[in-house]
ROSE-4610 file (N, C-alpha, C; in Angstrom, 1 decimal, always signed):
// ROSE-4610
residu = [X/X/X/X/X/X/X/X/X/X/X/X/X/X/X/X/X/X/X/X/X/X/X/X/X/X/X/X/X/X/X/X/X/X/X/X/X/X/X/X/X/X/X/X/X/X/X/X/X/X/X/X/X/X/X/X/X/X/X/X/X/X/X/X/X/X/X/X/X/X/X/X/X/X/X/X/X/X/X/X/X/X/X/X/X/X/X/X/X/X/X/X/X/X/X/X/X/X/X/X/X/X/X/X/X/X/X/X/X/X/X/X/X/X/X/X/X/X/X/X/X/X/X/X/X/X/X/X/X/X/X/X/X/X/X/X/X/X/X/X/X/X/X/X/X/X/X/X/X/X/X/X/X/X/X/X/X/X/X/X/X/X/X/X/X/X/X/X/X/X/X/X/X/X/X/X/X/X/X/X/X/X/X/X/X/X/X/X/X/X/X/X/X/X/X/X/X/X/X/X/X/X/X/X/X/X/X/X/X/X/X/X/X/X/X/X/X/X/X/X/X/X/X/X/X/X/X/X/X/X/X/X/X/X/X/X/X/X/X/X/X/X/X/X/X/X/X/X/X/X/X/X/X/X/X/X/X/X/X/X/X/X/X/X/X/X/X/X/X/X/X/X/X/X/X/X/X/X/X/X/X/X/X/X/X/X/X/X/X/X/X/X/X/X/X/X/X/X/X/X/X/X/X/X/X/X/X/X/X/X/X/X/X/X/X/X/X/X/X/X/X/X/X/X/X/X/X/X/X/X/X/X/X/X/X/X/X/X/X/X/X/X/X/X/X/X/X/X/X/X/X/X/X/X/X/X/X/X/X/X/X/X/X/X/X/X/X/X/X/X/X/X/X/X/X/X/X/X/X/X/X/X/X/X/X/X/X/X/X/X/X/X/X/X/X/X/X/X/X/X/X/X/X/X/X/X/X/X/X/X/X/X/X/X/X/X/X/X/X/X/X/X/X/X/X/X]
num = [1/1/1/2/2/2/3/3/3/4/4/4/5/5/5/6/6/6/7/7/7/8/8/8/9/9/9/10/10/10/11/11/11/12/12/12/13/13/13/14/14/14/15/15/15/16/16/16/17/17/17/18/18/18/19/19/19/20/20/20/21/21/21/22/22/22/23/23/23/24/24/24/25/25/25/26/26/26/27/27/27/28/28/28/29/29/29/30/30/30/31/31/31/32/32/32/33/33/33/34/34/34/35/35/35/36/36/36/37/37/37/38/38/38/39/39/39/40/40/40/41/41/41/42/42/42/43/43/43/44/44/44/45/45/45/46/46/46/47/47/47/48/48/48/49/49/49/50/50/50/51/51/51/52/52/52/53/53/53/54/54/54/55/55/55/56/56/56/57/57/57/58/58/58/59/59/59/60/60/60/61/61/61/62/62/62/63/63/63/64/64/64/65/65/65/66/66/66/67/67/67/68/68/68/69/69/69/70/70/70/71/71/71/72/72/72/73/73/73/74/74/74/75/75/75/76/76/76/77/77/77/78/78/78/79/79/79/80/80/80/81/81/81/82/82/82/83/83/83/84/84/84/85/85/85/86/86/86/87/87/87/88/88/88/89/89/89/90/90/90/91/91/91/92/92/92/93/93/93/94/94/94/95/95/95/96/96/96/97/97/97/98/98/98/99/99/99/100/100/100/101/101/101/102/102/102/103/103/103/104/104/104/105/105/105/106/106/106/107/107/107/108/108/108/109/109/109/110/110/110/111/111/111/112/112/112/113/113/113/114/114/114/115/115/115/116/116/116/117/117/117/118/118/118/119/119/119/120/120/120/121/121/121/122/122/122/123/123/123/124/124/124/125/125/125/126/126/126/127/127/127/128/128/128/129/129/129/130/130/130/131/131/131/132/132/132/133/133/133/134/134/134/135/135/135/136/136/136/137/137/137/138/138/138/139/139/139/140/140/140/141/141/141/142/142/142]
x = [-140.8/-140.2/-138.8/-137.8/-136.7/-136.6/-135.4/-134.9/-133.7/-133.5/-132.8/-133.1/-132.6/-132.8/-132.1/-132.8/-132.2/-130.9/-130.6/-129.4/-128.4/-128.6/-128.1/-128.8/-127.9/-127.8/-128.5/-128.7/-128.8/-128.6/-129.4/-129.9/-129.7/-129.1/-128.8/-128.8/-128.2/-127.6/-126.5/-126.0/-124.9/-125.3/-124.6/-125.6/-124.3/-125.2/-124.3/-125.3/-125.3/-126.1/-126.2/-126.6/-127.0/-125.8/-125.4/-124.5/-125.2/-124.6/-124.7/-123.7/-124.7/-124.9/-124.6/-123.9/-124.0/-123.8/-123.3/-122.7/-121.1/-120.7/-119.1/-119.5/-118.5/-118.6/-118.2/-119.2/-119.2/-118.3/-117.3/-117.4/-118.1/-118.4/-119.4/-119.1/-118.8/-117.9/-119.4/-120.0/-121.3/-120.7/-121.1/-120.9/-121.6/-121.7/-122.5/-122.6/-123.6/-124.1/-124.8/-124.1/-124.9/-125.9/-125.4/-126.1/-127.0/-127.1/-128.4/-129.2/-128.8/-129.1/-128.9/-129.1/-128.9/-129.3/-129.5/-129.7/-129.0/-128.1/-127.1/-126.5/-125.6/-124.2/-123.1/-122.1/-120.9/-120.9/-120.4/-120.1/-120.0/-120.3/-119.9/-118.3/-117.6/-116.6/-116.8/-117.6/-118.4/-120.5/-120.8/-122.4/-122.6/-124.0/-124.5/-125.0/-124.6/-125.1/-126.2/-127.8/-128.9/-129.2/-129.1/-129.7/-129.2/-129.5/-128.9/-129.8/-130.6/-131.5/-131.1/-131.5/-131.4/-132.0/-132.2/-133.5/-133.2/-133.4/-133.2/-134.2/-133.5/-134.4/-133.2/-134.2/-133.6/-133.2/-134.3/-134.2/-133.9/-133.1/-132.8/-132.2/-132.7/-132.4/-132.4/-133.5/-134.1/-133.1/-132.4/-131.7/-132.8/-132.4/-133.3/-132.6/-131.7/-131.0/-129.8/-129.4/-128.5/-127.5/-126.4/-125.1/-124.6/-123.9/-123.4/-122.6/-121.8/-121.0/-120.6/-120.3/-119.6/-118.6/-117.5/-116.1/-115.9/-114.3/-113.4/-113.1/-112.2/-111.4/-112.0/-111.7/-111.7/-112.0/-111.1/-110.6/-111.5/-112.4/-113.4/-112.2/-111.1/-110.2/-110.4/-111.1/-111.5/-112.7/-113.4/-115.0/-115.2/-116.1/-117.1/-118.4/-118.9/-119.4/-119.7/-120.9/-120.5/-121.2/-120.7/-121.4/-122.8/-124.0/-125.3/-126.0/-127.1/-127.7/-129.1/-130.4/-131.3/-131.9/-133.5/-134.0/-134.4/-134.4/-134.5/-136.6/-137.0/-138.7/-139.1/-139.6/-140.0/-141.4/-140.8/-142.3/-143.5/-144.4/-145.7/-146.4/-146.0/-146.9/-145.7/-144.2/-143.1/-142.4/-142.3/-141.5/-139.8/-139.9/-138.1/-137.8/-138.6/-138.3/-137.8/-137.1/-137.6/-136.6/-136.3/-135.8/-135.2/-134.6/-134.4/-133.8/-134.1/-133.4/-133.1/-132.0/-131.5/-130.9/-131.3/-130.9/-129.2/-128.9/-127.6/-127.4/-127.3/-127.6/-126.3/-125.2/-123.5/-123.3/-122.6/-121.8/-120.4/-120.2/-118.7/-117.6/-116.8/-116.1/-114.5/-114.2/-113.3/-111.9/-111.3/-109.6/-108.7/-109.1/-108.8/-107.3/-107.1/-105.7/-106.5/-105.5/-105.6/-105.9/-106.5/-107.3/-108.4/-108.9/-110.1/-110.1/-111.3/-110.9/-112.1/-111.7/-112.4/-114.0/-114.7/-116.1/-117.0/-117.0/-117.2/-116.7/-117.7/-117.6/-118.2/-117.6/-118.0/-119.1/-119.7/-120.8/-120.0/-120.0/-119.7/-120.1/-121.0/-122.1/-122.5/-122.5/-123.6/-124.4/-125.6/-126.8/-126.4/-127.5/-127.9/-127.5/-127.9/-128.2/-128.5/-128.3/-128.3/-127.4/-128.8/-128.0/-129.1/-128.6/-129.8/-129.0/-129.5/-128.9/-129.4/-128.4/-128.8/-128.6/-129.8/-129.1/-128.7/-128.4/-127.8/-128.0/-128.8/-128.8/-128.2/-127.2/-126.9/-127.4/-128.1/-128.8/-127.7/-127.7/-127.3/-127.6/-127.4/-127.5/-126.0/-126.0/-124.7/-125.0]
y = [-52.3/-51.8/-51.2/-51.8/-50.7/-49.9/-48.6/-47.8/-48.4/-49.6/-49.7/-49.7/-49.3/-49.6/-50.8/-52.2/-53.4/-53.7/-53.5/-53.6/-52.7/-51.3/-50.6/-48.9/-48.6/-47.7/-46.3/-45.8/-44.6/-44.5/-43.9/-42.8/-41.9/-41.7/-40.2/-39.9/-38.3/-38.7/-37.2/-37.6/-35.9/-35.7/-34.0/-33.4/-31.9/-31.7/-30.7/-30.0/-28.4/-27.8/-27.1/-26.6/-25.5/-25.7/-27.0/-26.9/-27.2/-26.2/-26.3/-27.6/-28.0/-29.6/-29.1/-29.8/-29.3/-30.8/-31.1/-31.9/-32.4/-31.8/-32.2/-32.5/-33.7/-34.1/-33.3/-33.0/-32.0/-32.8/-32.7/-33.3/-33.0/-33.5/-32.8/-33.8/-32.6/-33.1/-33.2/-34.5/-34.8/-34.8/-34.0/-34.5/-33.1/-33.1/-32.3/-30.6/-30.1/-28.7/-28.3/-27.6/-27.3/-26.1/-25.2/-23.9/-24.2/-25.2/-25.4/-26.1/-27.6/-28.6/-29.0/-28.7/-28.7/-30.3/-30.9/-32.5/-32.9/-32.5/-33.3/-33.6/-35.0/-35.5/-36.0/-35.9/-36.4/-37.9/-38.4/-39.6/-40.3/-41.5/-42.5/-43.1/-43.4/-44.2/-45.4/-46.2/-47.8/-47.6/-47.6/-47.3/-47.9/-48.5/-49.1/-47.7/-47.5/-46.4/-46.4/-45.9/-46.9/-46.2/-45.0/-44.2/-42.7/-42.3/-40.7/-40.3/-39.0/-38.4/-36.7/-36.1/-35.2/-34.6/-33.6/-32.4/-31.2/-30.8/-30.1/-29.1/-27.8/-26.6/-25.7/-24.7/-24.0/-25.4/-25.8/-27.0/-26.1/-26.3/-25.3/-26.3/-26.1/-26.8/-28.5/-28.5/-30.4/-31.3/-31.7/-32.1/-33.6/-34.6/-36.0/-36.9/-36.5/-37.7/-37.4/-38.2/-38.0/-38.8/-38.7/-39.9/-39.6/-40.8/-40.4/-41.3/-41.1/-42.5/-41.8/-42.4/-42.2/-42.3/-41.8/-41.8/-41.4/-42.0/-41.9/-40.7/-40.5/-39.3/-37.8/-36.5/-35.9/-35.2/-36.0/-36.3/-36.8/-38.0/-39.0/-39.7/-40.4/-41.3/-42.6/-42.9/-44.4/-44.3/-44.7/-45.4/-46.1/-45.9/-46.8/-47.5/-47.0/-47.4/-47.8/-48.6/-47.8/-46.8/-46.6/-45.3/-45.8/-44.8/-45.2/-44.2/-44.1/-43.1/-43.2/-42.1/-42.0/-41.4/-41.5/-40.4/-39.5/-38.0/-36.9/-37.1/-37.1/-36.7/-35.0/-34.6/-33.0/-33.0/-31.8/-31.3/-31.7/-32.4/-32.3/-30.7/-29.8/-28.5/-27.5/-27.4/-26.6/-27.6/-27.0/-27.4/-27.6/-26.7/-26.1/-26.7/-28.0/-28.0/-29.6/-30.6/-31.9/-32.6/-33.9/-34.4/-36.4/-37.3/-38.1/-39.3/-40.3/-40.8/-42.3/-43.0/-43.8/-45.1/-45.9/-46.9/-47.6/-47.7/-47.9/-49.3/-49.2/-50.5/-50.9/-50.3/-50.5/-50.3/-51.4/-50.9/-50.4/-49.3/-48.3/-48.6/-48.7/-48.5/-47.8/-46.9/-45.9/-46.5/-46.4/-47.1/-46.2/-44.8/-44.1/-43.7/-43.6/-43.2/-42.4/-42.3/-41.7/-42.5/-42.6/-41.1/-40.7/-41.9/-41.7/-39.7/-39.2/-38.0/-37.9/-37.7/-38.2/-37.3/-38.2/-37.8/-37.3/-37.6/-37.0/-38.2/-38.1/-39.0/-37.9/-38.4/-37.3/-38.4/-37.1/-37.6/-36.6/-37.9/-37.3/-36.9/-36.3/-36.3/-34.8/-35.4/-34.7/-34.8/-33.5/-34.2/-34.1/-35.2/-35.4/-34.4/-32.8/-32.0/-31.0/-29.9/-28.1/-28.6/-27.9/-27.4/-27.4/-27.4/-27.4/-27.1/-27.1/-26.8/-27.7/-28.6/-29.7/-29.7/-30.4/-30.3/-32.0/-32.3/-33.9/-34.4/-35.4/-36.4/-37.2/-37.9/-39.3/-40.1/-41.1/-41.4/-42.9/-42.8/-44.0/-44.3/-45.5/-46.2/-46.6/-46.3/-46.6/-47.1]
z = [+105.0/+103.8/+104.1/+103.3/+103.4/+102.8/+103.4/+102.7/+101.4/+101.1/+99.9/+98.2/+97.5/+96.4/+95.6/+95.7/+95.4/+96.0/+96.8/+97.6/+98.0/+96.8/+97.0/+98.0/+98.7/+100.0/+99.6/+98.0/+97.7/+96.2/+96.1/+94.5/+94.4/+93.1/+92.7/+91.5/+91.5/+89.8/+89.8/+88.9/+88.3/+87.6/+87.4/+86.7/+85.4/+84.3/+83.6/+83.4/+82.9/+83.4/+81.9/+80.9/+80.1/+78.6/+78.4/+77.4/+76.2/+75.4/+73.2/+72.8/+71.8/+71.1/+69.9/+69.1/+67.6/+67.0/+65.5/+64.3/+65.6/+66.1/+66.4/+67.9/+68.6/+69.7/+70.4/+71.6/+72.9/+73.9/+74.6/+76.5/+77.2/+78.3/+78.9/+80.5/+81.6/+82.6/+83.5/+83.7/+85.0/+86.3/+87.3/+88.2/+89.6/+90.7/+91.2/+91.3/+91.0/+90.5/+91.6/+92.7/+93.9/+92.9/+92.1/+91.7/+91.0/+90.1/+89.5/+89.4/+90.1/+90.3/+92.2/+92.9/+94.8/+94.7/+94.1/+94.6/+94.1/+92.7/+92.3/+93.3/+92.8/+93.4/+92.9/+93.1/+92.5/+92.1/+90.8/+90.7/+92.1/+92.4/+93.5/+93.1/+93.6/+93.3/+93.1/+93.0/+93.2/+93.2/+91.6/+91.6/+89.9/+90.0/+89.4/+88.1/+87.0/+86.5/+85.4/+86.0/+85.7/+84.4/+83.8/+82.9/+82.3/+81.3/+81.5/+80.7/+81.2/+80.5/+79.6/+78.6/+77.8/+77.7/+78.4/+78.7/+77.3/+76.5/+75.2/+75.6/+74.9/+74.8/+73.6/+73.2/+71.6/+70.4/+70.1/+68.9/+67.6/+67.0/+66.0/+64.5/+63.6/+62.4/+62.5/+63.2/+63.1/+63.4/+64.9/+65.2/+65.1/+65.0/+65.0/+65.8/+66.1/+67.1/+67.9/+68.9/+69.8/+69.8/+69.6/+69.8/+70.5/+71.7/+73.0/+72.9/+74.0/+74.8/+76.1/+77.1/+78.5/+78.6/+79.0/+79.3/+80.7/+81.0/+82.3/+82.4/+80.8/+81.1/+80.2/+80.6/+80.4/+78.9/+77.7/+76.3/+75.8/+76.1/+75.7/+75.3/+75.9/+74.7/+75.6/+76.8/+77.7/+77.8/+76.9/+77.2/+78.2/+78.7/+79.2/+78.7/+77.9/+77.4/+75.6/+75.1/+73.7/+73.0/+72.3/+71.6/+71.1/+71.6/+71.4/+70.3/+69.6/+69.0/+69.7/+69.9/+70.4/+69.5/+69.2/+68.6/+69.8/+68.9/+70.1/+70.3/+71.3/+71.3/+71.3/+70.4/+70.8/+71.5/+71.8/+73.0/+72.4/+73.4/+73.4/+72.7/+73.4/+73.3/+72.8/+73.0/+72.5/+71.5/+70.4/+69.5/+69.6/+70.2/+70.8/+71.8/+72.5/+73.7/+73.2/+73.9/+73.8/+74.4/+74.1/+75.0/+74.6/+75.6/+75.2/+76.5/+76.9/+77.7/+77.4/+77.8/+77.6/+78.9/+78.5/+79.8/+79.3/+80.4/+80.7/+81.0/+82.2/+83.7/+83.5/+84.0/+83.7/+85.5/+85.4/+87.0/+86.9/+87.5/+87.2/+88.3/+88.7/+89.5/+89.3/+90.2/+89.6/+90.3/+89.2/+89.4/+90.7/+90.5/+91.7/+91.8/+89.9/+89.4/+87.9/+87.2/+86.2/+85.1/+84.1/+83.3/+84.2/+85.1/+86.2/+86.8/+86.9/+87.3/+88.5/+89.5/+90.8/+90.6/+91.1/+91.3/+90.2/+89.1/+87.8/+86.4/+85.6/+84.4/+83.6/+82.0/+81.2/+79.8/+79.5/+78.1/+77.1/+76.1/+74.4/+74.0/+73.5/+72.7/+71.0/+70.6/+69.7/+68.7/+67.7/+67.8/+66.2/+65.3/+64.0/+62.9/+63.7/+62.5/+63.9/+63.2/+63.3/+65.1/+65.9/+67.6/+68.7/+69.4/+71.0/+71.9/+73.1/+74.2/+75.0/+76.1/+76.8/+78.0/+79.2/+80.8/+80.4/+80.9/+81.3/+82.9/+82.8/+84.0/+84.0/+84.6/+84.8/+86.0/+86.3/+87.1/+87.2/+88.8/+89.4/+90.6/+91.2/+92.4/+93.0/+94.6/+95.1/+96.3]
């Protein structure tokens, strides 16, 4: 058995740590969180980007869904991807708690100039209705 993941060398993912969601698009800069996340890692410059997950906590005025997209730059004004909607899932047992994840399967590669901003891609995002507060995964293979 190897250590590969389908040909690729390593798994990871970046990470954003404790940001409010509202009606109006968030930025949201991924990329590694030694303080809150110690296994995050920085974008790869060359990685398969498999998924991004939505950890929610403080569900406040019935948020029902998530709209996102991935961007290069900073602004959200270079997609990478396109804008998706998710329904949010609430907690099994907390109401306030919930959550949402979405597949990707995009392979990225960073131009290694500008709008590109090294080591780090950003998520757009915001929710349906009222507010939450979100960690963000982005999961990839390099």
């Amino acid at each position: 058995m190897s250590n590969t993941f389908g040909g690729y060398r390593r798994a990871g993912f970046s990470y954003n740590n404790s940001t409010a969601l509202s009606t109006t698009y968030a930025k949201i800069a991924l990329t590694a969180d030694a303080s809150n996340a110690p296994r995050s890692a920085n974008v790869p410059p060359y990685c398969r980007i498999e998924d991004i997950t939505f950890e929610l906590s403080s569900l406040s005025g019935s948020p029902a869904t998530i709209t996102f997209y991935l961007a290069r730059d900073a602004g959200g004004d270079y997609p990478l991807t396109p804008e998706g909607t998710s329904t949010i899932i609430v907690g099994a047992t907390t109401s306030s708690l919930g959550g949402t994840a979405v597949v990707i399967g995009r392979d990225y590669m960073t131009t290694g100039a500008a709008p590109d901003v090294a080591d780090t891609l950003y998520a757009i995002v915001k929710v349906s209705g009222g507010t939450t507060t979100a960690k963000i995964y982005l999961n990839w293979k390099a």
